[in-house]
C-alpha positions in Angstrom: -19.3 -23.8 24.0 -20.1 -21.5 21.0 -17.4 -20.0 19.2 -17.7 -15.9 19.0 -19.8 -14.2 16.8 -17.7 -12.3 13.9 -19.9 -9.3 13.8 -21.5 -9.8 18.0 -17.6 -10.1 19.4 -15.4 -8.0 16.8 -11.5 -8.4 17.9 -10.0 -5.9 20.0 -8.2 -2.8 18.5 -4.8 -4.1 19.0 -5.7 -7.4 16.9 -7.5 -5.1 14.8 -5.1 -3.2 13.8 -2.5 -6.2 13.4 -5.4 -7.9 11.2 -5.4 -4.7 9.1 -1.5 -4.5 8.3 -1.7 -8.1 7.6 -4.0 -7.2 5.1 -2.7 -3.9 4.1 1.2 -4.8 4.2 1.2 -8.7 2.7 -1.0 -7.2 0.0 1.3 -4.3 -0.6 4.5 -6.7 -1.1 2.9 -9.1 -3.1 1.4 -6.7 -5.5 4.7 -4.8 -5.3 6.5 -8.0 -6.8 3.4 -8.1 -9.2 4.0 -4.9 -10.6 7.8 -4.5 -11.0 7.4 -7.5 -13.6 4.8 -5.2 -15.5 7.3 -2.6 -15.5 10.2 -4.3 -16.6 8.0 -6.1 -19.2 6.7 -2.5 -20.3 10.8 -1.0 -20.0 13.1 -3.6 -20.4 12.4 -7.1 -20.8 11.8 -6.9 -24.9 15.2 -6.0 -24.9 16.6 -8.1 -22.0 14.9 -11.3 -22.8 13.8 -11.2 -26.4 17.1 -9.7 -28.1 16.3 -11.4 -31.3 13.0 -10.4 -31.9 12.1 -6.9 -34.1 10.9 -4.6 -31.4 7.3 -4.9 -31.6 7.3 -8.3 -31.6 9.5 -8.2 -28.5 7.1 -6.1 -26.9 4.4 -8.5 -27.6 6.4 -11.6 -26.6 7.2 -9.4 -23.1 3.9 -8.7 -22.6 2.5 -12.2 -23.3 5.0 -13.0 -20.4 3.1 -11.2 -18.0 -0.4 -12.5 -18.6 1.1 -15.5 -18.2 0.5 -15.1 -14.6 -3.3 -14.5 -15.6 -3.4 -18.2 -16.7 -2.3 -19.3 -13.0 -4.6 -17.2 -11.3 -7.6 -19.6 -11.5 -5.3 -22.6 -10.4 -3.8 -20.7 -7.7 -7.6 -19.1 -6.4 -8.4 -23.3 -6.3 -5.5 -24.2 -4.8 -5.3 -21.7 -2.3 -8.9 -21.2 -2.1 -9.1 -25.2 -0.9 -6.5 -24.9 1.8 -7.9 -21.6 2.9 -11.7 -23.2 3.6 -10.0 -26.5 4.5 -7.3 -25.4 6.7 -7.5 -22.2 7.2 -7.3 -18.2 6.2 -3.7 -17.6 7.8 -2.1 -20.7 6.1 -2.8 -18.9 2.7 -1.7 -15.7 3.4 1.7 -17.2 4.7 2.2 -19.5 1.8 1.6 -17.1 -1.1 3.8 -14.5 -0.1 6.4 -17.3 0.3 5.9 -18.5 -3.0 5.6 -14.6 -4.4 8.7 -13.5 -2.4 11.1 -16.5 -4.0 9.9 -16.6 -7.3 10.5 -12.7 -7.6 13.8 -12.5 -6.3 15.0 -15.7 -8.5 13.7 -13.7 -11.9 16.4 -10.8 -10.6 18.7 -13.3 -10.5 18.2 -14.8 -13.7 20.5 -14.2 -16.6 19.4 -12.5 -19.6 18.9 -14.0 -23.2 22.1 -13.0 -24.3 23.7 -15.0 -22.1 21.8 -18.0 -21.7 19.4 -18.2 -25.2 15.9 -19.6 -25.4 16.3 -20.7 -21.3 16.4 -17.0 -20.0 12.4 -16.8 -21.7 11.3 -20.0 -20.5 12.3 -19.5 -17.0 11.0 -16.5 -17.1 7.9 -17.4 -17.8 8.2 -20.3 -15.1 8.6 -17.9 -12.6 5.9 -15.8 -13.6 3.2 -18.5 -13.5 4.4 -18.9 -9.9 3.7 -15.1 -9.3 0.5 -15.6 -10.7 -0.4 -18.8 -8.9 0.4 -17.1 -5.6 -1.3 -13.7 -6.5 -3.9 -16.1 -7.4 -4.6 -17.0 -3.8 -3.2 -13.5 -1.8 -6.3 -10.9 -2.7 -9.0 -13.3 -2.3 -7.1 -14.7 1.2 -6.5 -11.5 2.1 -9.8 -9.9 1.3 -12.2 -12.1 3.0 -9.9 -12.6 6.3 -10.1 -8.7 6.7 -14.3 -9.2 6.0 -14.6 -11.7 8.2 -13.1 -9.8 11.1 -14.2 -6.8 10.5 -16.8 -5.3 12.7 -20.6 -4.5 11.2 -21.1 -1.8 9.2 -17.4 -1.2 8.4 -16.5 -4.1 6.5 -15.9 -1.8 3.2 -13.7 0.2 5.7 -11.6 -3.1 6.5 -11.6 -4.3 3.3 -10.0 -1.2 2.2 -7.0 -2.1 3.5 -6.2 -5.2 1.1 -7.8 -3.1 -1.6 -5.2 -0.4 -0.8 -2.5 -2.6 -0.4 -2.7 -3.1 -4.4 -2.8 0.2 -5.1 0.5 1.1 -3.1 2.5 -2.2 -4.5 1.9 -0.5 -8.0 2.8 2.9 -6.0 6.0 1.4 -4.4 6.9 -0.3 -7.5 6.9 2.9 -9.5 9.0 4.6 -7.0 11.5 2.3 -7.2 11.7 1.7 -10.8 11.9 5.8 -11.2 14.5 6.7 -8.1 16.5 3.4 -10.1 16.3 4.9 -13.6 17.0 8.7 -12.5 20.2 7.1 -10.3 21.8 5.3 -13.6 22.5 6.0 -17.3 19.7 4.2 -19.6 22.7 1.1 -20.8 23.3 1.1 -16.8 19.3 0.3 -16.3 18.7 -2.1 -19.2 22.1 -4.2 -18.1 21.3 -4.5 -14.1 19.6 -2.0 -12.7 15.8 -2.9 -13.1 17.1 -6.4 -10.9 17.5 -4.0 -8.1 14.0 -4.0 -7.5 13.3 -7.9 -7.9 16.2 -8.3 -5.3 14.8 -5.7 -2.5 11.9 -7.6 -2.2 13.3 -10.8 -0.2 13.9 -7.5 2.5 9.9 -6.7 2.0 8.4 -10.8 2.5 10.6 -10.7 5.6 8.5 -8.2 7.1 5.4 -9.1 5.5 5.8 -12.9 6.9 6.5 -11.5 10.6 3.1 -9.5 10.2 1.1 -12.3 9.1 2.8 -15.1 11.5 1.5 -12.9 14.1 -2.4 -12.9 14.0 -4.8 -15.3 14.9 -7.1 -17.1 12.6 -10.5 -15.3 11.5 -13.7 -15.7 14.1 -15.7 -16.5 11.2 -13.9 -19.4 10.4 -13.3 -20.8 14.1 -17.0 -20.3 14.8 -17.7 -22.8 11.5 -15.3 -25.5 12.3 -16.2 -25.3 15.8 -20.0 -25.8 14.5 -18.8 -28.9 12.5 -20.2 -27.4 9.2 -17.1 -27.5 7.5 -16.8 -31.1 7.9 -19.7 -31.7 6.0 -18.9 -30.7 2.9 -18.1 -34.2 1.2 -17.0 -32.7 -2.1 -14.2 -30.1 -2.7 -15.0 -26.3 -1.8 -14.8 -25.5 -5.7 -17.8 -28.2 -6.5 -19.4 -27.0 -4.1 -19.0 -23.1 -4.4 -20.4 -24.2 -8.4 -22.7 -26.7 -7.5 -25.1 -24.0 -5.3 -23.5 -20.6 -6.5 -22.5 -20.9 -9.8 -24.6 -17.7 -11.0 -22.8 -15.4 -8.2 -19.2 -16.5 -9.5 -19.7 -15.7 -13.1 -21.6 -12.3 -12.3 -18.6 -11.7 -9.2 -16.7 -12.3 -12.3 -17.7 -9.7 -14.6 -18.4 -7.0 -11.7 -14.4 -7.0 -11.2 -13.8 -6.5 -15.3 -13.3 -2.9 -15.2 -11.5 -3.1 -12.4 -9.0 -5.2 -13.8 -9.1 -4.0 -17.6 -8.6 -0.3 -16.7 -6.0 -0.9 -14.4 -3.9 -2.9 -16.1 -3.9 -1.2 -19.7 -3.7 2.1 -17.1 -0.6 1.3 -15.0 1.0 -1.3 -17.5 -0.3 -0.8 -21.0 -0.3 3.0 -21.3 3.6 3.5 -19.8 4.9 1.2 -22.9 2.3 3.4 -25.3 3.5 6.5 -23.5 7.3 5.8 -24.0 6.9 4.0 -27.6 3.5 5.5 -29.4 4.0 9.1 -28.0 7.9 9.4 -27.6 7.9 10.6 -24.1 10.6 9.8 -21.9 10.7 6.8 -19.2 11.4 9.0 -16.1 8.4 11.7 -17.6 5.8 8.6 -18.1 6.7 6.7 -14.7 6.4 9.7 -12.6 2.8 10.4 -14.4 2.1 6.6 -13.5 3.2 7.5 -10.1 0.6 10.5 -10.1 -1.8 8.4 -11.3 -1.6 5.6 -8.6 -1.5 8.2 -6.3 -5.1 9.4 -7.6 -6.2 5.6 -7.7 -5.5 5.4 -3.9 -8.0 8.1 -3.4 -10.6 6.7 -5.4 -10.1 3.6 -3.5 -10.3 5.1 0.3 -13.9 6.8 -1.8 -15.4 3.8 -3.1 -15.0 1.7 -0.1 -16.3 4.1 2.6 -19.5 5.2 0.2 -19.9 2.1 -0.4 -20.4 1.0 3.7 -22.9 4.3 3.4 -24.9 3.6 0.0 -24.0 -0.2 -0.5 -21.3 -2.0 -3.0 -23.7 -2.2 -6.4 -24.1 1.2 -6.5 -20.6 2.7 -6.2 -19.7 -0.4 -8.7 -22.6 1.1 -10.8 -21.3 4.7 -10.7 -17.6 3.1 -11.6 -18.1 0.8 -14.1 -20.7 2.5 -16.1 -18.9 5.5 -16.4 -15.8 3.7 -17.4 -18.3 2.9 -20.5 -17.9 7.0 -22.5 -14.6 7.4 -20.4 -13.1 4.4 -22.8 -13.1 7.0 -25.7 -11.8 9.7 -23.8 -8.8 8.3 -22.1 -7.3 8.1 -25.9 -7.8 11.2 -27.3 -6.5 13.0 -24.3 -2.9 10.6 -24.5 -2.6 10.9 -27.9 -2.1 14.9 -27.9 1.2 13.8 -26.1 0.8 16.4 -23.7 1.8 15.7 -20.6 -0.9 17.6 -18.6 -3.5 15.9 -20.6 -2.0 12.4 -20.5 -1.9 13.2 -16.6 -4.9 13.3 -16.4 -6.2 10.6 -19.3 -4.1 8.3 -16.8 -5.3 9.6 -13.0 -9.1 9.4 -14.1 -8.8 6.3 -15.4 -7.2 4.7 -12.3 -9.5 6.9 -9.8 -12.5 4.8 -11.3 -10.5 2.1 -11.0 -9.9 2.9 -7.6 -13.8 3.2 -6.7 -14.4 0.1 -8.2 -11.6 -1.6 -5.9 -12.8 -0.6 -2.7 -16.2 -1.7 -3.6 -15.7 -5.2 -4.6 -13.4 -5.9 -2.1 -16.0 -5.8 0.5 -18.4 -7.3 -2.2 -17.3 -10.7 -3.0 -16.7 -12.1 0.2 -20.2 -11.7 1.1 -21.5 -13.5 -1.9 -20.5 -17.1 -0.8 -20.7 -19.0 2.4 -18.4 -19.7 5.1 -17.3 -22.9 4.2 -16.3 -21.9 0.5 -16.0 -18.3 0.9 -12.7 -18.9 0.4 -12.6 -20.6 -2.9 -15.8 -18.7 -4.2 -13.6 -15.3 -3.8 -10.7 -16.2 -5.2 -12.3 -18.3 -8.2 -15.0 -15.8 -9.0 -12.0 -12.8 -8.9 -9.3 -14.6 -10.9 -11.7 -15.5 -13.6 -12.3 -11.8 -13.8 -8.6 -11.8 -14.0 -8.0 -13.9 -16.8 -10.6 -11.8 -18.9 -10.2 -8.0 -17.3 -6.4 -8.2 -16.7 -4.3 -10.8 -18.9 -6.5 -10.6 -22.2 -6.0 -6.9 -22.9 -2.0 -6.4 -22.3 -2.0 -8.9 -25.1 -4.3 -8.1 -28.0 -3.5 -4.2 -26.9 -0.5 -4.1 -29.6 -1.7 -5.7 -32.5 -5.4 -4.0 -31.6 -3.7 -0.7 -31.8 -1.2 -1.6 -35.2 -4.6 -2.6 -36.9 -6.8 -0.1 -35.5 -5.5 2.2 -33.7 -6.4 4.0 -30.5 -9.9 3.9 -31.6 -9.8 -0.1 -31.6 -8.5 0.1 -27.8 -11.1 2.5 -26.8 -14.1 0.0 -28.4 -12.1 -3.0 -26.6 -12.7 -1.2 -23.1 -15.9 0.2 -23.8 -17.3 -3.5 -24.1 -16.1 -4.9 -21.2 -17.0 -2.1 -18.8 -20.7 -2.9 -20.4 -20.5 -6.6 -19.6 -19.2 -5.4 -16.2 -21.8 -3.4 -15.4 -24.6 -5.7 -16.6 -22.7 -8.0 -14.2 -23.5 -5.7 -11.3 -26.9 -5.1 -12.2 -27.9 -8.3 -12.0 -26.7 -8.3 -8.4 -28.5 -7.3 -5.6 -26.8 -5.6 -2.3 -24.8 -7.3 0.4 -24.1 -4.5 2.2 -25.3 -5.1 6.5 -25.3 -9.0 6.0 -24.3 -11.1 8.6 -20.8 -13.5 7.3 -22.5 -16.4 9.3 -25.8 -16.3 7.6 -26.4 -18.7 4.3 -26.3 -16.5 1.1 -28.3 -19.4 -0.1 -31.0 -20.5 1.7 -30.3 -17.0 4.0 -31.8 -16.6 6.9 -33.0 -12.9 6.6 -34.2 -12.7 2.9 -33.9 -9.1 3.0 -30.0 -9.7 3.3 -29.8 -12.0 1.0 -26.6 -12.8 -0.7 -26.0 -11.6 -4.2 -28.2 -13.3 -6.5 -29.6 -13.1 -10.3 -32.1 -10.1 -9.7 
């Protein structure tokens, strides 16, 4: 018998809406756990972790920590992308939060540098490579099993929900971090409070795990095993995925840079420079971050519904080219240390970002075919990753020491042009069917994204 049609049979609303807080809620907590590490390495892990270093270099060392989980990304999208187009969506989805859930709680456990040397740093940045192999594997998982049973014409709509998800991990996160800060003295904060965080998320996976353990796997992916086409892929999904689409990954790649760049240097980067380079207080900067995310979430709900109306490329167009003159405008308006203006330097910055989220999440997992959509999302995002998001945190303080704001500003202007010229040379997915072949494509019109 035929398995159902993805877009002909679309679930019914009650698995609809259980598919869309698996998305939405597993997303949120594992980008939650994401993000309080980006805190604490912006707040408190220089001095926590690094106490023998001169502060800028502890800064540096805190911050190479976190894009430490940008290294694992790519292994985790091929690890996790493999079992997710050889077993299955759903087995993902429970593993990485698993895997996300422990590692975070055991780095609020772990005992600071003071106490235990050169081993507090290293297992810090074991841990963190284990948050980044499992983050690795959750968007793309996540992303693709809300496409694949969403119903047509609304799959920006369902994608929104893992695209959201991120947003309000970084808005959670905030919260925390700020009603923890404002509730202790600043020695109080730095000694044990920023663990409080780290340790109230084994109460989030637990929740997030009964959501997911709870929903079926995707009709996409039933009707292709059921159809034997699975089977006969003789090579791995990630030979495969660059054996016939290599062109899509690298162009999915640099679609996602802006993305990535201004969202990390936005919500990460810019609460150190805020606190350090500008002198504001932490509670002043985290509660403009928490504006800001707010904004991000907005531009998000934007760009994926315009972009079910007018197609992906062009809201990713409209996002990531204006990102280009908005690079060396986001500066100037911090720098005046006003904290009106670095509002609002911050909230357009992550509402562009936002637009460009809920575009691409509907975009990349209708590049690649069933039976390596999997590992084609997750690859083609996490390479993104490595370039958009763990590159800049890095060179940001010695780009800024030698250059200034000016030398940050030129950094982000050039990757929102590659990212752009990325999306131009892809053409629209926007009404294709998940079960036709973005290669050979049976409705050329549809066709998967391709080199224009």
């Amino acid at each position: 018998m035929t398995a159902p049609s993805a877009n002909a049979s679309p679930a019914q609303p009650r698995s609809n809406r259980r598919v869309i807080a698996a998305g939405f809620l597993g997303t949120t907590i594992e980008y939650y756990d994401f993000f309080i590490y980006g805190t604490a390495a912006a707040l408190v892990f220089p001095t926590v972790f690094f106490p023998a270093l001169g502060a800028a270099a502890a800064t540096t060392a805190s911050f190479a920590t976190f894009a430490v989980a940008f290294i694992a990304r790519p292994i985790g999208g091929v690890v996790f992308g493999h079992i997710g187009d050889r077993v299955g969506r759903k087995t993902t989805l429970v593993a990485t939060l698993l895997i996300m859930g422990v590692a975070t709680v055991l780095i609020g456990l772990l005992p600071s540098g003071d106490s235990i040397g050169v081993l507090a740093p290293i297992a810090l940045i074991a841990l963190r490579f284990l948050q980044g192999l499992a983050v690795g594997g959750e968007w793309s998982s996540a992303a693709l099993f809300v496409s694949e049973y969403a119903p047509k014409g609304k799959r920006g709509l369902y994608a929104l929900s893992p695209a959201l998800g991120t947003m309000v991990g970084l808005l959670l996160a905030t919260v925390i971090f700020l009603i923890t800060g404002l509730a202790m003295s600043d020695d109080a904060f730095v000694s044990w409070g920023w663990r409080v965080p780290f340790l109230l998320s084994a109460v989030l996976v637990v929740v997030g795990l009964w959501i997911r353990m709870g929903i079926a796997e995707t009709p996409v992916f039933k009707a292709a095993m059921a159809k034997a086409e699975l089977a006969k892929q003789n090579r791995a999904p990630v030979v495969e995925v660059f054996r016939n689409q290599w062109r899509e990954v690298f162009l999915a790649s640099g679609s996602v840079l802006v993305w990535l760049s201004f969202f990390y240097i936005g919500a990460v980067y810019l609460t150190n420079y805020g606190t350090t380079a500008l002198g504001l207080p932490r509670t002043t900067m985290l509660t403009i971050n928490l504006i800001a995310v707010v904004v991000c979430i907005a531009g998000g709900v934007v760009g994926a519904r315009w972009s079910d109306r007018v197609g992906r490329r062009h809201v990713l167009l409209v996002a990531n080219g204006t990102a280009v003159p908005w690079a060396f405008v986001m500066f100037p308006l911090m720098n005046t240390s006003n904290v009106v203006l670095v509002a609002l330097g911050m909230s357009v910055t992550l509402f562009l970002v936002g637009m460009a989220t809920g575009a691409a999440t509907a975009l990349l997992p209708e590049i690649f075919r069933t039976s390596y959509r999997s590992t084609g999302t997750g690859v083609s995002f996490n390479l993104g990753s490595v370039v958009g998001g763990g590159i800049p945190p890095i060179v940001a303080a010695p780009l800024f020491a030698s250059y200034g704001s000016t030398g940050l500003s030129i950094m982000l202007a050039l990757i929102a042009v590659i990212a752009t010229l990325s999306v131009l040379a892809l053409r629209e997915t926007r009404g294709r069917s998940l079960e036709d072949d973005p290669v050979t494509g049976a409705d050329a019109t549809q066709q998967a994204a391709a080199p224009a």
